[in-house]
Structures are given as structure tokens and as C-alpha cells.
C-alpha positions in Angstrom: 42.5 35.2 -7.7 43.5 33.9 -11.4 41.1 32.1 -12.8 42.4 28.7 -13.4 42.8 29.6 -8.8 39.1 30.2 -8.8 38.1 27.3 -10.6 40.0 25.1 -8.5 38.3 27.2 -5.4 34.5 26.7 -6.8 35.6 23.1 -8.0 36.1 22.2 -4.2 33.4 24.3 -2.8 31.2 21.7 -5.2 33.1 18.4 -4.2 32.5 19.4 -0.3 28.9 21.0 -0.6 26.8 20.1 -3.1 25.7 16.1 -3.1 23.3 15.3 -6.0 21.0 12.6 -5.9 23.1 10.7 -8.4 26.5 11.1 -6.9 25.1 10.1 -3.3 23.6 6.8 -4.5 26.8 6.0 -6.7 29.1 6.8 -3.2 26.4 4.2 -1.5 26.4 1.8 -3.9 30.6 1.7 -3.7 30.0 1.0 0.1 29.2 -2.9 -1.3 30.6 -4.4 -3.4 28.4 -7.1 -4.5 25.7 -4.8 -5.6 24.7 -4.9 -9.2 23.5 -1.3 -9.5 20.1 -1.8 -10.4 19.1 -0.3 -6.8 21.1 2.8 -7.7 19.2 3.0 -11.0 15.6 2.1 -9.9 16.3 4.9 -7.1 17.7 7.3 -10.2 14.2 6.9 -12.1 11.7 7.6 -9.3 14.0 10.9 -8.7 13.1 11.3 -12.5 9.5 11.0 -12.3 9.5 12.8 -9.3 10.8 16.0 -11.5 8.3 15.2 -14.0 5.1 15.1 -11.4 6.6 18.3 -9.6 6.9 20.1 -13.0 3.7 19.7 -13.4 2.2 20.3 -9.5 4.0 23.8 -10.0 2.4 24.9 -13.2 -0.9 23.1 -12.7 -3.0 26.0 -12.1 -1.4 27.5 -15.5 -3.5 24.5 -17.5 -5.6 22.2 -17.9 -4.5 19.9 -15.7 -6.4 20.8 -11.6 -9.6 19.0 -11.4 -11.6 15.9 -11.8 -10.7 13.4 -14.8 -14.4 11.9 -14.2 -13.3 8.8 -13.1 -12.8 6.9 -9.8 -10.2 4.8 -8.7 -10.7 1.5 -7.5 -11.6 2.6 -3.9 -14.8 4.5 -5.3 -12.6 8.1 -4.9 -12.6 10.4 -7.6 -9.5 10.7 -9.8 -8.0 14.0 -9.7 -5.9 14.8 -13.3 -2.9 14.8 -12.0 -3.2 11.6 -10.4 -3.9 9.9 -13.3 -1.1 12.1 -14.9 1.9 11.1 -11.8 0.4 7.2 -12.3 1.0 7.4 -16.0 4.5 8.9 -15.4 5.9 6.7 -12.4 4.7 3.7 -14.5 6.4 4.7 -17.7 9.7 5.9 -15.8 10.1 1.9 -14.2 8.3 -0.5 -17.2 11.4 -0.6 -19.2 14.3 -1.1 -17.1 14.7 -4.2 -16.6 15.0 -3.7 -12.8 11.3 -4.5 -12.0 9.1 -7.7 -11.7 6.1 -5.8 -11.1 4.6 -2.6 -9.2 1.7 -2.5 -7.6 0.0 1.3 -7.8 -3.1 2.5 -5.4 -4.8 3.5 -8.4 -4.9 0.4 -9.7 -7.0 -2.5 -8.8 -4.7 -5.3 -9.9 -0.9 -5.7 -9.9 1.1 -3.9 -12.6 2.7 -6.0 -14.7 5.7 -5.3 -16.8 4.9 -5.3 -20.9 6.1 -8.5 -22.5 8.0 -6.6 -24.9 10.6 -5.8 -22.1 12.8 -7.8 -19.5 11.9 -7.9 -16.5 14.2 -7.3 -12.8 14.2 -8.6 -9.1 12.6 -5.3 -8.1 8.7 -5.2 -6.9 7.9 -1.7 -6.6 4.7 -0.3 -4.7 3.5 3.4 -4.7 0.7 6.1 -4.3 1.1 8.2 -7.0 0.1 11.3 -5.7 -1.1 10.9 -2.1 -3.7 14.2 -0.8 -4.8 14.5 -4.2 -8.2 16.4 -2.6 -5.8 19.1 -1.8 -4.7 19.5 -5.4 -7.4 22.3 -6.8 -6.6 24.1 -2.8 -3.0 24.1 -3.6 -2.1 22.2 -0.4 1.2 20.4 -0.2 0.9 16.6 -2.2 3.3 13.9 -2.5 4.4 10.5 -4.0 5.3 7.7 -1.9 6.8 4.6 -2.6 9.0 1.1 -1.4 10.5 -1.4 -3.2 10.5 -5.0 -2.2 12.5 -7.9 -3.7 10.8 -10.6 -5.8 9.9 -13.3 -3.6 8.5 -15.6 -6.3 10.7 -18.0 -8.6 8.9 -16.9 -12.0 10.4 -14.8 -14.6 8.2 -12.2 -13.8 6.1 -10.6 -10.8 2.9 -12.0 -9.0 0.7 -10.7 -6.6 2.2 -12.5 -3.2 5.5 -10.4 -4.2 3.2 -7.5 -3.4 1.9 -8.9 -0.3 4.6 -8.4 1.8 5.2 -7.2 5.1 6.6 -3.9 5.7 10.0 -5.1 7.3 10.8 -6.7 4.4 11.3 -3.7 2.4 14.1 -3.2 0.5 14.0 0.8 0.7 11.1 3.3 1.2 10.2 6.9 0.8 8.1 9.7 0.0 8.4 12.9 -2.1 6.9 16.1 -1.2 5.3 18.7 -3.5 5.2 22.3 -1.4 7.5 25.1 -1.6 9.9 23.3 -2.4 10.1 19.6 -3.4 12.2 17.0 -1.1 12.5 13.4 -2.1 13.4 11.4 1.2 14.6 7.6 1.5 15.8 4.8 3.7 17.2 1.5 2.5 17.7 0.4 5.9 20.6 2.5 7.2 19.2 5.9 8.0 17.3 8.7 6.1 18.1 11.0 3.6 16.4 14.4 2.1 17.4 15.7 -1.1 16.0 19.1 -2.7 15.4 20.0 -5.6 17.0 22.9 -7.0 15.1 23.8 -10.3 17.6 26.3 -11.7 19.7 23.1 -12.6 17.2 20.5 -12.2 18.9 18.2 -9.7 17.7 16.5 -5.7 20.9 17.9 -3.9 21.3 16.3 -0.6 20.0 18.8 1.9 19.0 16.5 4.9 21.8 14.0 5.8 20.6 11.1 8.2 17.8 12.9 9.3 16.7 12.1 13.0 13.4 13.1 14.4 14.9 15.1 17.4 14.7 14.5 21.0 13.0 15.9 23.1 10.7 16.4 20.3 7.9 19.1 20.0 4.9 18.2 21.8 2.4 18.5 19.0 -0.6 15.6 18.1 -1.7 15.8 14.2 -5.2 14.4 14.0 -8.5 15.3 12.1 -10.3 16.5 15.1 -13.7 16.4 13.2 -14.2 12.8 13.7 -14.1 12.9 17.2 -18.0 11.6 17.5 -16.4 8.7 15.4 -13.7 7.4 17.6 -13.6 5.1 20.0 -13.8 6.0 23.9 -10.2 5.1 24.4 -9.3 7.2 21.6 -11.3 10.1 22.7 -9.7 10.0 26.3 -6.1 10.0 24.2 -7.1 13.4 22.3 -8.6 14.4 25.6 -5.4 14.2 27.7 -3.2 15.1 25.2 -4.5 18.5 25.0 -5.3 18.9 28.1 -3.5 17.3 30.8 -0.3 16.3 28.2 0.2 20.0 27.3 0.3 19.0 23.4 -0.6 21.7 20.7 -2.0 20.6 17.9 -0.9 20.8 14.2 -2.9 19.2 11.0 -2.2 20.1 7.6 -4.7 16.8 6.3 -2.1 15.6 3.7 -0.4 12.7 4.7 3.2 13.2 3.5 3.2 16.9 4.6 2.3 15.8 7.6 4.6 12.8 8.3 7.4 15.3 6.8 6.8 17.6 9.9 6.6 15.1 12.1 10.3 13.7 11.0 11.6 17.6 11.3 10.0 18.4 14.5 8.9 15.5 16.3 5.2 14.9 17.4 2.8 12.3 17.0 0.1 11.6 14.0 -2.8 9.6 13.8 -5.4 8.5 11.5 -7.3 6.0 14.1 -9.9 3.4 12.8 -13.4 4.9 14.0 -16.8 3.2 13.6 -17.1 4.3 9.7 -13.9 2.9 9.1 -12.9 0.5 11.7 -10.5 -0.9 9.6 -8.9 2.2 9.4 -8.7 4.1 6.2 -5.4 4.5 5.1 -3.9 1.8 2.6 -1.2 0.3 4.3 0.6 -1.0 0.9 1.2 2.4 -0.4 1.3 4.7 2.9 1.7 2.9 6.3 4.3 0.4 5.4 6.6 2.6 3.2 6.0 5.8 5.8 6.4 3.4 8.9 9.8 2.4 7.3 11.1 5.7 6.9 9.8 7.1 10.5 11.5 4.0 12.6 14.8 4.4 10.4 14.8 8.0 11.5 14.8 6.2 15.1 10.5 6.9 15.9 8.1 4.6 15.9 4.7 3.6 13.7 2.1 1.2 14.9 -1.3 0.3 13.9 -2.2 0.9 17.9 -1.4 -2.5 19.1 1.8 -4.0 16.9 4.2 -2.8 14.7 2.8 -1.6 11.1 6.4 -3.4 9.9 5.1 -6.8 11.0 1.3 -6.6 9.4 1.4 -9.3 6.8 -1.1 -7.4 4.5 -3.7 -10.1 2.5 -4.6 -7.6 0.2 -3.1 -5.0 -2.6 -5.8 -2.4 -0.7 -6.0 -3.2 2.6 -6.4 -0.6 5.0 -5.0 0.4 8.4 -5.1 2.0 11.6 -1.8 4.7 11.8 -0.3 5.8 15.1 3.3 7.5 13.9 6.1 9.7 15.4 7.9 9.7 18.1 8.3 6.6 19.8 7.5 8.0 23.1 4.6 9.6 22.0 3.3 6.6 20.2 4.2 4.1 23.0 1.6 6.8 25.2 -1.0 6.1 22.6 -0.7 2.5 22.5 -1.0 2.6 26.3 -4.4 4.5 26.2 -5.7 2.0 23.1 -4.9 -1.2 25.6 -7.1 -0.1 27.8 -9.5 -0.1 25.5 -13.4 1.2 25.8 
């Protein structure tokens, strides 16, 4: 083959096959007409921080960087150094743009304004950092999560009540995942993508195209058993027939984006249930229900606090917490059953 033949080959082998990040949003954004890009971008610079954070995750037990940075975060936890590191970096990657009004971080107490010095956008963006950030110094999977809402107020910039939205309001949603390899995955309301990143170029190529958690899905419940004594009776007789009677195997990794990213591949159900040390639940459902629930019922499952939808919870504070039933929607519909029982 001559060459000017082979480069014509390998240039459609790329057009057909390989999908970055960059090229998908653009072919997205094209799909409407009236859109003013700033999605495209805000979506572009989360993917950048993402590469920065997973840089980082890969080579953090070559520095100084695992550990404690002896502080805690506003929920009393202690800050791990590369949380405060991804914080610092998802911040810096958004403040400038122009595209935000304000974020809204779970390590932070307050909302996140944007600096005077620079414009401010219609974007409010809320994320966690680096969600399972006890797993860091184990070398367990980690990830980032985040949503975007649209400024609700009529001020130049962001206030808290653009924060304190409800989940279905989201503009888009998504999570990425630190582990053997890293995966960025987002909805904006019409279905749910994976990209992975290849480091040999440094590029998210789509690798998961409208991903679908698959039916009949695997019959596995992800749970941290060790609270059983906690739970409620109706959530005990849940775990109780599910591994019994229901035939379930049972699969917890104990980091929330690992886990929800099995889930979507495989099917299953996960639960972090309010128990009687946290009967509001304990996850935040700002930074990981709402934006998780998003993604999940986009990929055609179902997420619920037990009793309602987690899209409809109107949340009336930055760090409110949550009950989390999430998967398959079969599989959560059986939960929900066993919960209206109740004790």
C-alpha cells in the first residue's frame, strides 16, 4: 500500500473508531442549534481536571501526596491530600470561564463564588471532589462526581438557592472513575456516555456509547453488611431475602462511584440505607445522590431515597444527607416494597 493509500486507510480507521471527548461534544452541540457552546466548554474543562486529578491518583504513592492534610472538612471528616489537591484543581479549571455563576463543592461549607476579577456564566456547577477518599492510602478505586444546574436567580452572579435545586432539574450529570483505567461518564438528559482515557495521547475516547444497564440484569445487592445491627427491621428482612430466598450474590467494593459504575455495567442493586446512627442517611445528596441518580435513570434504572424519587427531593441544604436505593429499577421497586411495610 503507498503511503499517501495508507494514510488515507488510517485517516478513516480514525474518523470511524476513535471519538474524543472533544469531537463528541462538538457533534452534540451541532445537534442544536441555538446552543451557545458554553455547555460543550464547561463539559471540556471538567474532562481537563479530570486528567489533572487522575495524574496525580496514579503517581500518588510515588510522593508526597497519600495521607492526611490535618484538616477536616466541614462534615467533621478528615481531609485526605488529594482531596484538597482535586478541590483546588476542579475550582481553578471552572473560576475563569465565564460559564459559571457559582459551584458548590462538598468540601466546602459555603457556596463557591466566582472571583470578582472574572465574568461570570448561567452555569451552577456542584461536585465531590474526590468521592472514597478513605480508600486513597488502600489504593481502592476513587472518583469525582459532578452536575451542573442552570442559574435560577436574576443576579449577575450565583446564590445559594441556585444550589438548592432538585435533582430533575439538572442540566447534565456525571462521575469520573480513578481505577485501572479512568472513565469519565455523562448524561445531559438524552442517554449516557463513557469515555476513557488513553494516556499514551492524553485524551477521554468514547468507549461506552449510550450505555444501558442490561436486562435481565445480574442479580447482585451492594451493601455494607457490617451495619446490619443498625438497620431497620424492614431493611434487615430486605438483605435477609435477598440473599436468601431472592438468590442475590453480593458485591461491595465501599467506594461509591466504583460501585454505582458496576452497577451501570452489570446491573444489581446498591444501597446505603438510613440506620439509627444516621437516620438521615449519610450520603450528601447534592454531590452524590442527585448527580448519580441522574445518570442511573438516564441509563433507564432507577434511584430512590426508599419511598420517592431522589430527582424530586427539593434539598434545603448545601449538605443535606440521604437515604440511597439505586440500580435496576426492578430491583429497587422490590426494595421500596419491603421499606412500605415498614417495621
Amino acid at each position: 500500500m503507498t503511503p499517501p493509500a495508507l494514510r488515507e486507510t488510517l485517516g478513516a480507521m480514525l474518523q470511524s473508531h476513535v471519538v474524543t471527548i472533544s469531537r463528541f461534544l462538538v457533534d452534540q452541540q451541532r445537534l442544536h442549534p441555538e446552543a451557545t457552546g458554553a455547555f460543550t466548554d464547561l463539559l471540556g474543562d471538567i474532562a481537563l481536571a479530570a486528567k489533572v486529578i487522575s495524574r496525580e491518583v496514579n503517581k500518588a504513592g510515588l510522593v508526597d501526596i497519600l495521607g492526611s492534610a490535618d484538616d477536616e472538612n466541614v462534615h467533621g471528616e478528615e481531609q485526605q491530600k488529594l482531596d484538597v489537591f482535586a478541590n483546588q484543581v476542579v475550582i481553578r479549571a471552572l473560576d475563569h470561564t465565564g460559564n459559571v455563576a457559582c459551584m458548590a463543592s462538598e468540601e466546602s461549607e459555603e457556596i463557591i463564588p466566582i472571583p470578582a476579577k472574572f465574568e461570570a456564566g448561567e452555569y451552577v456547577v456542584i461536585f465531590d471532589p474526590l468521592d472514597g477518599s478513605s480508600n486513597i492510602d488502600v489504593n481502592v478505586s476513587i472518583g469525582t462526581i459532578f452536575s451542573f444546574h442552570r442559574k435560577q436567580s436574576e443576579g449577575e452572579r450565583g446564590v445559594l438557592e441556585d444550589c438548592l435545586q432538585p435533582g430533575y432539574r439538572q442540566v447534565a450529570a456525571g462521575y469520573v472513575l480513578y481505577g485501572s483505567s479512568t472513565m469519565l461518564v455523562y448524561t445531559s438528559g438524552a442517554g449516557v456516555h463513557g469515555f476513557t482515557l488513553d494516556p499514551s495521547i492524553g485524551e477521554f475516547l468514547l468507549s461506552h456509547p449510550h450505555m444501558r444497564i442490561p436486562e435481565p440484569p445480574s442479580k447482585v445487592y451492594s451493601i455494607n453488611e457490617a451495619y446490619y445491627r443498625r438497620w431497620s427491621p424492614a431493611q434487615q428482612r430486605l438483605v435477609s431475602y435477598l440473599k436468601g430466598e431472592g438468590g442475590f450474590g453480593s458485591r461491595y467494593i465501599g467506594s461509591f462511584v466504583a460501585d454505582i459504575h458496576r452497577t451501570l455495567l452489570q446491573g444489581g442493586l446498591f444501597m446505603y440505607p438510613a440506620d439509627n446512627v444516621n437516620p438521615k442517611g449519610k450520603l450528601r445528596l447534592l454531590y452524590e445522590a442527585a448527580p448519580m441518580a441522574m445518570v442511573v435513570e438516564q441509563a433507564g434504572g432507577k434511584a430512590s431515597d426508599g419511598y420517592r424519587s431522589l430527582l424530586e427531593i427539593v434539598p434545603g441544604s448545601l449538605h443535606e444527607r440521604t437515604p440511597l436505593y439505586m440500580g435496576s429499577a426492578e430491583f429497587v421497586e422490590l426494595a421500596e416494597g419491603y421499606l412500605a411495610e415498614g417495621d
